[in-house]
C-alpha positions in Angstrom: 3.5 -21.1 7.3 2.9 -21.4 11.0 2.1 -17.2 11.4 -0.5 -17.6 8.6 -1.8 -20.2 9.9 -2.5 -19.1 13.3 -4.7 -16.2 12.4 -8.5 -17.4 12.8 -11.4 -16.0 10.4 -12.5 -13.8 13.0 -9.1 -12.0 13.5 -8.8 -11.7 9.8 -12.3 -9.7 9.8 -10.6 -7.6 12.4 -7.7 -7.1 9.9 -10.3 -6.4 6.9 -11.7 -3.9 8.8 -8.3 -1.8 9.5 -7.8 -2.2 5.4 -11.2 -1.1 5.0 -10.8 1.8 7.3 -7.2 2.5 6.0 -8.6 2.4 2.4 -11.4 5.0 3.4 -8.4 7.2 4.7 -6.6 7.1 1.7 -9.4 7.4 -1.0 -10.2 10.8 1.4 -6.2 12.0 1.1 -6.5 11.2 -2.3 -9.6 13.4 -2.5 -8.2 16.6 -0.3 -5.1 15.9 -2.9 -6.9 15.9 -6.4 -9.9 18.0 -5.5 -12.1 15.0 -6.9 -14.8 13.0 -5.2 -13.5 9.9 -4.6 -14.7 6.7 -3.6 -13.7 3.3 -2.6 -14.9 -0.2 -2.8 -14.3 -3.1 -0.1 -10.5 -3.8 -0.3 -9.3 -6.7 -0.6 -7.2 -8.2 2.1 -4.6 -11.6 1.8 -2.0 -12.7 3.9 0.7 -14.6 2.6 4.4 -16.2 2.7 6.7 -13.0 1.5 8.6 -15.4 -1.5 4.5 -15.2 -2.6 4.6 -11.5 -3.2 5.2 -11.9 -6.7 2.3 -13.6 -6.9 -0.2 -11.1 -5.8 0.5 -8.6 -8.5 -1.3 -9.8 -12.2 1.8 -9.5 -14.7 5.4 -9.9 -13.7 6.5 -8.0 -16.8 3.4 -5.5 -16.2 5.7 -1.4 -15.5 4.6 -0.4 -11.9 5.7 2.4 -9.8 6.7 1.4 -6.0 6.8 3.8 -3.0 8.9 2.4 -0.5 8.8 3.4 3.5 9.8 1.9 6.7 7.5 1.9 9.5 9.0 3.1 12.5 8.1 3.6 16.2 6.7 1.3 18.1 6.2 -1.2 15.0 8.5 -1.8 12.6 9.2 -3.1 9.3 8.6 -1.9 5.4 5.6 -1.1 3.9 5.1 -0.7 -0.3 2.7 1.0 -2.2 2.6 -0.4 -6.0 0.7 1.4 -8.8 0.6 0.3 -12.4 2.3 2.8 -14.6 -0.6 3.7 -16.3 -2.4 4.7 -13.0 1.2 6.3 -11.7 0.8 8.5 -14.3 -2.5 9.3 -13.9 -2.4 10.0 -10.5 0.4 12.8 -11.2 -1.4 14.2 -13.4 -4.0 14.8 -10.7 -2.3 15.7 -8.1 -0.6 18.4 -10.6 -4.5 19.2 -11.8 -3.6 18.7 -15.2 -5.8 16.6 -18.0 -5.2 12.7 -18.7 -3.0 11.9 -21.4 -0.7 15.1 -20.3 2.4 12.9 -19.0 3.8 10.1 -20.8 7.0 9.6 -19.2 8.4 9.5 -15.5 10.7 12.5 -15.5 11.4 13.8 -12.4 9.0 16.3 -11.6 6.1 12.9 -12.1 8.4 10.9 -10.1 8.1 13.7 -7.7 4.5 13.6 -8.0 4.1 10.1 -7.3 6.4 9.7 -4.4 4.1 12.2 -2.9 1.1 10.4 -3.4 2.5 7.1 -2.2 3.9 9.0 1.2 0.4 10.3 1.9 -1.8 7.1 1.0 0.8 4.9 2.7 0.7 6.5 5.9 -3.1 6.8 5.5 -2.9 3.1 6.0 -0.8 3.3 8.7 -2.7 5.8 10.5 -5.2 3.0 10.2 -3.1 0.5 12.0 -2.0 2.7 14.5 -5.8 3.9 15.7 -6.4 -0.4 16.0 -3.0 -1.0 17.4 -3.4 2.1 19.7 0.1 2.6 18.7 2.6 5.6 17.5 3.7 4.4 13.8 5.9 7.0 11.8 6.9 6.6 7.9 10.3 7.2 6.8 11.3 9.5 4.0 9.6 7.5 0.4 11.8 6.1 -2.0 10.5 5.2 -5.5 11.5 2.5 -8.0 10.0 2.4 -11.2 10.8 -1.0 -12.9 8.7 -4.5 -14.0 6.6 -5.7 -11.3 8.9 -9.2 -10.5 12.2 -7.2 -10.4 10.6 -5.0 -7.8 8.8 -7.0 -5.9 11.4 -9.6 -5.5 14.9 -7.6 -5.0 12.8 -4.3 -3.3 11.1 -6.8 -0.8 13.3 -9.4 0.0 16.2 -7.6 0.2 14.9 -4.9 2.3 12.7 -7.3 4.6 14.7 -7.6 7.6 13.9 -11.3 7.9 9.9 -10.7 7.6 8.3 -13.7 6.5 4.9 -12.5 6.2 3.3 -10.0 4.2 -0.6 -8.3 4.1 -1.8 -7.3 1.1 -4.6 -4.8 0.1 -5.7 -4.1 -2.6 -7.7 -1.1 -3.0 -9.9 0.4 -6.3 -10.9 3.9 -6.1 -13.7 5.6 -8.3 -13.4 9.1 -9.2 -16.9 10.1 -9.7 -16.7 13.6 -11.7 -14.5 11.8 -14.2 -15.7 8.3 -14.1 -12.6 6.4 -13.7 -11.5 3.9 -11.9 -7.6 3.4 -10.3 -6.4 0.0 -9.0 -3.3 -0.3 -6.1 -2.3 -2.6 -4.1 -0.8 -1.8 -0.5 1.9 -4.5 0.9 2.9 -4.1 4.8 6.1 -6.3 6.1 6.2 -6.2 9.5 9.3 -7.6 11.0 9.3 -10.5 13.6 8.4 -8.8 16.6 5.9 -6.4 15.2 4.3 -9.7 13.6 3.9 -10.8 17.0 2.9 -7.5 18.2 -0.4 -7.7 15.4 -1.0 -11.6 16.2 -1.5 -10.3 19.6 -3.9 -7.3 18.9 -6.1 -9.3 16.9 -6.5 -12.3 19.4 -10.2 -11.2 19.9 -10.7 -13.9 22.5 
């Protein structure tokens, strides 16, 4: 696609570096959060065709939990946060301070839980975006769907897109040192048309 296309390797560092940042954010919300040191290697960042999203996400028939927002003010668009179910779970479980293994299903108060957690790492990646973009970017309200990875990030995204065409990807792992795990999530942002423009501008470094 022509957007892809046009972004040079040097503006893509620049966008590594907001997922980097963003990432750092994120693993330190999930930290405040959890009570748990937490830390974060280099994310990694793709930019792709939206029909690709499917794509970027290991096993279509893998359970994942989405948080869905829209990015409002003076971008806009949709942003998703995807977690295995697994690490959904897990991450309930710590923001609730309770041991692994203790939830098993996604009732409502672990939806709860995760929808939480998506809100506040999503919109540590946006705080992210907005410092580079020296903008004012607000989340809405998070939804959450809870479903196979290809039913959700085909009907989720491309019916909700508003005619985006291009989507950034990030995906993050985070390392919880006191317990020695590790939690994988990926981070999708759909701007619409404008706010595409909007980013192809900021990162025209000269």
């Amino acid at each position: 696609m022509e957007q892809i296309q046009t972004f040079s390797d040097r503006q893509l560092d620049a966008l590594r570096e907001v997922a980097n940042i963003g990432a750092g954010h994120a693993a330190t919300a999930l930290s405040q959060m959890t009570g748990q040191t937490i830390m974060i290697s280099v994310p990694r960042l793709v930019v792709s065709a939206v029909h690709e999203i499917p794509n970027h996400v290991s096993n279509g028939e893998e359970p994942v939990a989405a948080v869905l927002l829209r990015m409002l003010g003076d971008l806009t668009g949709l942003t998703l946060l995807v977690l295995p179910r697994a690490t959904a779970l897990r991450v309930a479980e710590m923001m609730a301070h309770k041991p692994e293994g203790t939830f098993t299903q996604m009732g409502p108060y672990e939806q709860s839980a995760i929808k939480e957690a998506g809100n506040i790492l999503s919109s540590a990646y946006l705080n992210a975006l907005a410092e580079f973009m020296d903008m004012v970017l607000l989340p809405s309200p998070p939804q959450l769907e809870v479903d196979l990875s290809d039913a959700i990030l085909t009907s989720t995204y491309l019916e909700s897109s508003n005619g985006a065409e291009v989507v950034f990807v990030i995906e993050s792992e985070f390392y919880l040192k006191e317990l020695n795990e590790q939690l994988r999530g990926f981070f999708f942002l759909l701007p619409d048309k404008v706010s595409l423009g909007k980013i192809l501008k900021a990162v025209r470094l000269g």
